[in-house]
C-alpha positions in Angstrom: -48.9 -62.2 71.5 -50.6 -63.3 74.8 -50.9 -66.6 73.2 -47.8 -66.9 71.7 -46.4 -66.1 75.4 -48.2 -68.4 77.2 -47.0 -71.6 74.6 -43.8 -70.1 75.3 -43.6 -70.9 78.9 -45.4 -73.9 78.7 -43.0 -75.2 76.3 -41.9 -78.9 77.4 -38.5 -78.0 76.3 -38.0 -75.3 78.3 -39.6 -77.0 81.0 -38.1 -80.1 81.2 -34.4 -79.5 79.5 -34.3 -76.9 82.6 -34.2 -79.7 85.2 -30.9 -81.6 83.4 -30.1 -79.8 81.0 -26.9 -78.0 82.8 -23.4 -79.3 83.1 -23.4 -81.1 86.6 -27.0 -82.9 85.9 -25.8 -84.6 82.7 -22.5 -85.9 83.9 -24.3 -87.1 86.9 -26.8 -88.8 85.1 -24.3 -90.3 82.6 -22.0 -91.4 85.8 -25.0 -93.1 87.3 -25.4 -95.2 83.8 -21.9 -95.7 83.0 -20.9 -97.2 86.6 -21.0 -101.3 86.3 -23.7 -101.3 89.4 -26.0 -98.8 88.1 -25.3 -97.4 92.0 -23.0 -95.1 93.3 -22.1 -93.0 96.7 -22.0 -89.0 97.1 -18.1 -89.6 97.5 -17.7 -92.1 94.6 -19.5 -89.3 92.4 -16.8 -86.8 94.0 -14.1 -89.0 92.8 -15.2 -88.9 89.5 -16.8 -85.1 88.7 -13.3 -83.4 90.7 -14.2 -79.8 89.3 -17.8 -79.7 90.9 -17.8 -78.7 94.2 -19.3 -80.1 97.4 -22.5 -77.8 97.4 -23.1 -78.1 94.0 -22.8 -81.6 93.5 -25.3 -82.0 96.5 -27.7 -79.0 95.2 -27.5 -81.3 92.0 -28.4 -84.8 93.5 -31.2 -82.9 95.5 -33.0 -81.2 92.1 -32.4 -84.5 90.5 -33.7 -86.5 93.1 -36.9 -83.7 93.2 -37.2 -84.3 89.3 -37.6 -88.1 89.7 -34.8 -88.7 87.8 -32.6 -90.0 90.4 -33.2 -92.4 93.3 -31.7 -91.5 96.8 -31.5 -94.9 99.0 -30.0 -93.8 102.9 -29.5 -97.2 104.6 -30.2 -96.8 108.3 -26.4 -97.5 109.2 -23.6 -96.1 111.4 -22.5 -94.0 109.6 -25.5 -93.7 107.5 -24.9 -95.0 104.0 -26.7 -92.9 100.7 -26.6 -94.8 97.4 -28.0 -92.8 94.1 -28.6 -94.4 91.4 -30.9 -93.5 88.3 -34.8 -93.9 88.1 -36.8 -95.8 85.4 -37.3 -92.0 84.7 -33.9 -91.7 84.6 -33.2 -94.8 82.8 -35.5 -93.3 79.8 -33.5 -90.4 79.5 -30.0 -92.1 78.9 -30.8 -93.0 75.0 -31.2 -89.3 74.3 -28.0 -88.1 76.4 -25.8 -91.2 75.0 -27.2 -89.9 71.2 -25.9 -86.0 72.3 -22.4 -87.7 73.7 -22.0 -89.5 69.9 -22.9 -86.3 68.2 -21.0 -83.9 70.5 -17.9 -86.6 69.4 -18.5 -86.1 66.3 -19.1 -82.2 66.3 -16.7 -81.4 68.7 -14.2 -79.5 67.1 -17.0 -77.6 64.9 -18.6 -76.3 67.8 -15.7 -75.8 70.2 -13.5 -74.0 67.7 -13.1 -70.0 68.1 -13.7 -68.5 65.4 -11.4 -65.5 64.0 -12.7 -62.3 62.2 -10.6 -59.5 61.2 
């Protein structure tokens, strides 16, 4: 059991799906590779993920950022200017997340759908 356990928590699933694998990381990393620069600002990233808040959007850059999946660039500017954009990391994670996208199009009635018993 012991050993069982300990594969358990070494899983690289669990390990690694746990630092993107919730809503606000995968829409940030798809945002990051969908934008036509590859390079976008805290307040562009706003713009375009309007139901994440403030704090979480920042909490998510940060744990992304700490996962060396996305690059934080802070131009020495006045103001200062921040520009995230995705690692080569990053980069070799979008194949997999585009995949889930097609096949989340695909399934997304099936798995979204309620369903009724009596």
């Amino acid at each position: 059991m012991a050993d069982f356990q300990a594969g358990y928590l070494a899983c690289p699933i669990r390990n690694v799906i746990s630092r993107f694998g919730d809503k606000w990381s995968m829409l940030v990393l798809y945002s990051l590779h969908a934008s036509d620069s590859g390079v976008l600002r805290f307040n562009e990233l706003r713009r375009l993920m309007t139901d994440c808040s403030q704090k979480m959007l920042s909490q998510t850059l940060k744990n992304l950022e700490q996962s060396h999946l996305v690059h934080r660039e802070v131009y020495p500017e006045v103001p200062p200017r921040v520009e995230y954009s995705l690692t080569e990391t990053g980069k070799s994670l979008m194949p997999a997340i585009t995949s889930l996208i097609d096949w989340a199009l695909v399934h997304f009635d099936e798995v979204t759908q309620r369903q009724i018993t009596d």
